[in-house]
C-alpha positions in Angstrom: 0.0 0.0 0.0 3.0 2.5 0.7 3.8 1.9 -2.9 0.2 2.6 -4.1 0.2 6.0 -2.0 3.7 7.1 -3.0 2.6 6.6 -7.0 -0.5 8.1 -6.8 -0.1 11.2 -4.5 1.9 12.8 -7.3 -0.3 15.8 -8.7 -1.7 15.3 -11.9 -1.1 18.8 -13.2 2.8 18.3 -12.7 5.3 19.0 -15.5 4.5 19.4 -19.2 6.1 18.5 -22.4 5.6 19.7 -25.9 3.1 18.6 -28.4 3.4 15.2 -29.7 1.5 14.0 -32.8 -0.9 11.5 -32.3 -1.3 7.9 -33.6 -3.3 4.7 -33.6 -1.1 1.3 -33.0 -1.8 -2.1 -32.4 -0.9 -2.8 -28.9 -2.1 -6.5 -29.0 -0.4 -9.6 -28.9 0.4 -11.6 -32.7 -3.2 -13.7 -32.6 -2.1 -17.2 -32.9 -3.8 -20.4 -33.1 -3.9 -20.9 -29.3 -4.5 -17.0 -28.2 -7.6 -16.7 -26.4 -10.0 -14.8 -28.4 -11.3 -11.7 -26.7 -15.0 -11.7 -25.8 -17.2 -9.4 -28.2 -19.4 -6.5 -27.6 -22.8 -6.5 -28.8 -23.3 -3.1 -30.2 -26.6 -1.2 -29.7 -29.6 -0.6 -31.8 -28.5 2.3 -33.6 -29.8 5.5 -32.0 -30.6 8.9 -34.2 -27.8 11.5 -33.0 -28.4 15.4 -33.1 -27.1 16.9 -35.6 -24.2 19.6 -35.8 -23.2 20.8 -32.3 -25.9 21.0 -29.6 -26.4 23.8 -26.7 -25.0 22.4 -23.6 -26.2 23.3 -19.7 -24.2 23.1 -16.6 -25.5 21.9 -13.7 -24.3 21.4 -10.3 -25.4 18.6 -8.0 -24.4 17.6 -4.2 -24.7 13.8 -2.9 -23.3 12.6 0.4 -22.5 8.4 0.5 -21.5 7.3 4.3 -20.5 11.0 5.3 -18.8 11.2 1.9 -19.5 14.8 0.1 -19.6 14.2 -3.8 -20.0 18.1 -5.7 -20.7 16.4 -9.1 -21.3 18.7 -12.4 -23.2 17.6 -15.1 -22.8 18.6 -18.6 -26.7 18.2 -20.3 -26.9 18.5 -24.0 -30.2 20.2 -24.8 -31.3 17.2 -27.0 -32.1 14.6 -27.4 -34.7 13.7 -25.2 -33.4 11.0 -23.8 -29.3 10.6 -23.7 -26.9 8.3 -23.4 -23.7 9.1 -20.3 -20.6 9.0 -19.7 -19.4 9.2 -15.8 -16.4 10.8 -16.0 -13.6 10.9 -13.1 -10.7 13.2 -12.6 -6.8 12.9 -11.4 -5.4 13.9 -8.2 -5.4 17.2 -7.1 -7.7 17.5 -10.2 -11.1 18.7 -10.8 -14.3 18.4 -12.8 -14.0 21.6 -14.4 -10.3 21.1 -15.4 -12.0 18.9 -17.9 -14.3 21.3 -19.0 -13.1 21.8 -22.4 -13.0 17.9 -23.1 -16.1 17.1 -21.4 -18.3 19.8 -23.0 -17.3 18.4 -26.3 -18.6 15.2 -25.6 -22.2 17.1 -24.3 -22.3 19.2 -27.5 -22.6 15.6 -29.5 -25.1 14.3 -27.5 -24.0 12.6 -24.1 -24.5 13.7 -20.6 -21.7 13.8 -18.6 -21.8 13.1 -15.3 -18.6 14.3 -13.3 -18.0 13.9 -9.4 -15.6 16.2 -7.1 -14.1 13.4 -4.9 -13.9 14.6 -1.6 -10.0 13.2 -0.4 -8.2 14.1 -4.1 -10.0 17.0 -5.4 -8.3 20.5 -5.5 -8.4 22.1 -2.7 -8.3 19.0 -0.6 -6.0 17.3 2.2 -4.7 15.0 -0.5 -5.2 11.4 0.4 -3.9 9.2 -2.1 -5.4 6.2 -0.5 -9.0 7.2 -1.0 -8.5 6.9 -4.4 -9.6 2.8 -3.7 -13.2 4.8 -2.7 -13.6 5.8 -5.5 -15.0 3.6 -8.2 -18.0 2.9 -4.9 -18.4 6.7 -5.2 -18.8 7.1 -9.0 -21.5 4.3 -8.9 -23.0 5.6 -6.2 -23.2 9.1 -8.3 -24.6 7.4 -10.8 -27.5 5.6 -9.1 -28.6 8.6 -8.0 -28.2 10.7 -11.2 -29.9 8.1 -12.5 -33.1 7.8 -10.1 -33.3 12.2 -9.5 -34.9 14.4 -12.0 -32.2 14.0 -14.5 -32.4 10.3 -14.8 -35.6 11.0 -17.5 -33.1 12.7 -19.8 -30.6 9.9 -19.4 -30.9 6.3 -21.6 -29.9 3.7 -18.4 -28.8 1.2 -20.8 -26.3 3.4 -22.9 -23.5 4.1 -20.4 -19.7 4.6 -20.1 -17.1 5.5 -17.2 -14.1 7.2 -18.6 -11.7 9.1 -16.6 -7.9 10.7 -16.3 -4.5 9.4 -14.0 -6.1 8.6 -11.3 -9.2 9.0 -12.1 -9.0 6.2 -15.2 -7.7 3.7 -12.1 -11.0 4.7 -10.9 -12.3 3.7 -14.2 -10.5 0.4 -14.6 -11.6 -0.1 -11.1 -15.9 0.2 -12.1 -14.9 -2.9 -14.4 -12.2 -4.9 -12.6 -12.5 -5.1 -8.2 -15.3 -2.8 -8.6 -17.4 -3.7 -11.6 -20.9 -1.4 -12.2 -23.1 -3.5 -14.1 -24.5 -0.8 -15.6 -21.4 0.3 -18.2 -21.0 -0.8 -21.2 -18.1 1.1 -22.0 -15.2 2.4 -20.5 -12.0 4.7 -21.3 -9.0 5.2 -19.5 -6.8 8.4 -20.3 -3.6 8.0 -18.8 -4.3 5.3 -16.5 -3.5 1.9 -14.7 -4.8 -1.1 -12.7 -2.9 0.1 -9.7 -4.7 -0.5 -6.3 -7.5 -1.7 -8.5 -6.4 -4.6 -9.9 -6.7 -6.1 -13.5 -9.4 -9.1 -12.9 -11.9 -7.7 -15.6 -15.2 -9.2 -14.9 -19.1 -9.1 -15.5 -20.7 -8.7 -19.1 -18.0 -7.5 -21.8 -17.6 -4.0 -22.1 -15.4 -2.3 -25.1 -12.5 -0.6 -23.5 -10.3 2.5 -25.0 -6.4 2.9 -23.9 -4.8 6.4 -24.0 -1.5 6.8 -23.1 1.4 9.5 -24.2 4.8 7.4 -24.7 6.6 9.9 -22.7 4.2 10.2 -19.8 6.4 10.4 -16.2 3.4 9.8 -13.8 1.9 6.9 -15.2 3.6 5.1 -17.0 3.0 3.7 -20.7 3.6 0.0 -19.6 1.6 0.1 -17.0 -1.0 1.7 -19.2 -0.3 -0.9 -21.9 0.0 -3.6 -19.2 -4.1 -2.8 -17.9 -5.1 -2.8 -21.8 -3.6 -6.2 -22.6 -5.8 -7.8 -18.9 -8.7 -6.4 -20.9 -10.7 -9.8 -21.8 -13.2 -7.7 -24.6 -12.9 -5.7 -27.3 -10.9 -2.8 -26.9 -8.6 -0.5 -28.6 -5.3 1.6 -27.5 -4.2 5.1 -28.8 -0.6 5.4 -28.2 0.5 9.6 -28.4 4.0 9.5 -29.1 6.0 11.5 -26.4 3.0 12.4 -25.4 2.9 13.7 -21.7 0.6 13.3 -18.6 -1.5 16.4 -19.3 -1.6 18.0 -22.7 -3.3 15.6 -24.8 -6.1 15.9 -22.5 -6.2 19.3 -20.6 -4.7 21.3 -23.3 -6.8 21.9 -26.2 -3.9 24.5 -28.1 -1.9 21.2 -28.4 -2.0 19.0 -31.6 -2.5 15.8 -29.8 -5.4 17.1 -27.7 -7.9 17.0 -31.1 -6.7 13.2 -31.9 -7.8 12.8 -28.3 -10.6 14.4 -28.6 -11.8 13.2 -31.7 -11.5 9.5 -31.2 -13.2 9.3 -28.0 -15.8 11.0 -29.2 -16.1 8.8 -32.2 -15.7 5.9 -29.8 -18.7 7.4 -27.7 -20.9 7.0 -30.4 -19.7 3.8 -31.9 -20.3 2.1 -28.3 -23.3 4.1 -26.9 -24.8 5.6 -30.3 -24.1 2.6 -32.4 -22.8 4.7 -35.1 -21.1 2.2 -37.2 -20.1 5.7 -39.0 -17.9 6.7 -36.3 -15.9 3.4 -36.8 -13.7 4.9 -39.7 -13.1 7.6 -37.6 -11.1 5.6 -34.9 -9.2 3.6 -37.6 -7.1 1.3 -34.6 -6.0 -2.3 -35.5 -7.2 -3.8 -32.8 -7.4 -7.1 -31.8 -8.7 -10.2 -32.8 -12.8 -10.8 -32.7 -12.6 -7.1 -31.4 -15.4 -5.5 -33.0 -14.0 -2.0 -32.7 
C-alpha cells in the first residue's frame, strides 16, 4: 500500500512536455492459433444523433454516501430527449472543471456527462492518495442517483460509459475490474493503470479505450499498456507518441489534444450511439474478434 500511495499522490497537473502527434497502434499480442479470443461486444440498436453541435447546460449537483460529500457537475446537452452518459472521473489534485473543455465536447454531440468532485483528491483538498480505492464505490454511487433524480428522464440507463484521467481512469479500470458497475457498457482510461484496483476484468464484456502518451512520467505507458492487454473484450489503445501526462487531454492548443478528442468522441458514439459511422473515424487495429 505504501507503494500505491507514493505513485498516486503525485499531482496530476505536474510538468509538461511539448506537443506530440498523435497515432493509432496495435498494442495486441500476434493472434495465434492458441491465443484466447477476446469476448465481443454487442453493439446497440442504432440511435438517431443530433445533428451539428448542440447547446450544452451546466448543472451542479451535491450527494453525500456514508458521510462522503460528492460536488458532481453535469454537462446536459439540450437534446435529445433522452441521452446516453458518460461518468467521467478526474486525477489527483484534479477537478471536474479542469476537464471542462473535453467534457463539453462530448455534451455538444449528444452525451450527458456526469462528473464527481471526490472529496479526499479534489483541488483544494487534504490529498489522500489512498482514497483513491473509494472511489470507483463513489462514482457508482453518483450514478444511481443521477440516475433515479430528475435528470435520470433525460438519461438512456442502458447506454452508459465510465471514462476518466491518472487517477481517475484507475477509478475507471476499477468500475470494471474489483469494482465492476453492471450498468457500463463502456469504459476509457486516459492515462491510467490497474494500480490498487487490480486487472481481474469481470461481469458482461464491455469495449474498452487505452490512451496513453509514450513519454508520460506519472503513469507510465507500460503500466497503461499492461491494464489494456488484462482487458478480456474488445478494446482498442491510442498510443501519443511523447505524449505527456496532461496535454493531450487538458490542453486543447496542443496538436494531440484534437486526436484525443476526436477519437473518443467517435468511440462514444460507436459504443453508446451505435454509429457504425464513427468506426472509420477511430481507424485502430485492434485485436482479434474485437469488433471495434
Amino acid at each position: 500500500m505504501r507503494l500505491v500511495a507514493a505513485l498516486l499522490a503525485v499531482s496530476l497537473l505536474a510538468g509538461c512536455t511539448g506537443e506530440p502527434s498523435s497515432h493509432w497502434v496495435d498494442s495486441s499480442p500476434t493472434a495465434t492459433a492458441t491465443a484466447p479470443k477476446l469476448a465481443a461486444v454487442q453493439l446497440p440498436a442504432p440511435l438517431a444523433e443530433p445533428t451539428g453541435s448542440v447547446s450544452v447546460t451546466q448543472q451542479e449537483v451535491t450527494y453525500s454516501r456514508a458521510g462522503r460529500t460528492l460536488r458532481t457537475v453535469i454537462w446536459l446537452p439540450d437534446r435529445p430527449a433522452k441521452a446516453p452518459a458518460v461518468l467521467f472521473s478526474h486525477g489527483l489534485n484534479g477537478a471536474p472543471e479542469h476537464f471542462a473543455s473535453l467534457l463539453r465536447q462530448w455534451a455538444s454531440a449528444g452525451f450527458v456527462v456526469i462528473a464527481p468532485a471526490y472529496p479526499n483528491t479534489t483541488k483544494g483538498a487534504k490529498l489522500d492518495a489512498y482514497d483513491v480505492l473509494n472511489q470507483p464505490a463513489d462514482a457508482s454511487y453518483v450514478l444511481r442517483q443521477v440516475l433515479a433524480g430528475p435528470l435520470g428522464k433525460r438519461i438512456d440507463a442502458h447506454r452508459l460509459a465510465a471514462a476518466g484521467h491518472s487517477a481517475g481512469a484507475i477509478t475507471t479500470v476499477g468500475l470494471f475490474a474489483v469494482d465492476r458497475d453492471p450498468r457500463l457498457r463502456a469504459g476509457i482510461v486516459l492515462a491510467g493503470s490497474g494500480l490498487g484496483v487490480g486487472l481481474d476484468f469481470s461481469g458482461t464484456p464491455a469495449a474498452m479505450l487505452f490512451v496513453h502518451g509514450t513519454a508520460d512520467p506519472l503513469v507510465s505507458y507500460a503500466s497503461g499498456k499492461a491494464a489494456y492487454d488484462a482487458v478480456p473484450w474488445s478494446k482498442a489503445m491510442l498510443t501519443v507518441p511523447g505524449g505527456d501526462h496532461n496535454n493531450p487531454y487538458l490542453t486543447p492548443g496542443s496538436a494531440s489534444y484534437q486526436t484525443v478528442a476526436t477519437s473518443t468522441l467517435a468511440f462514444l458514439r460507436l459504443e453508446l450511439y451505435g454509429d457504425q459511422a464513427a468506426r472509420q473515424s477511430l481507424e485502430p487495429t485492434v485485436d482479434l474478434d474485437s469488433h471495434l
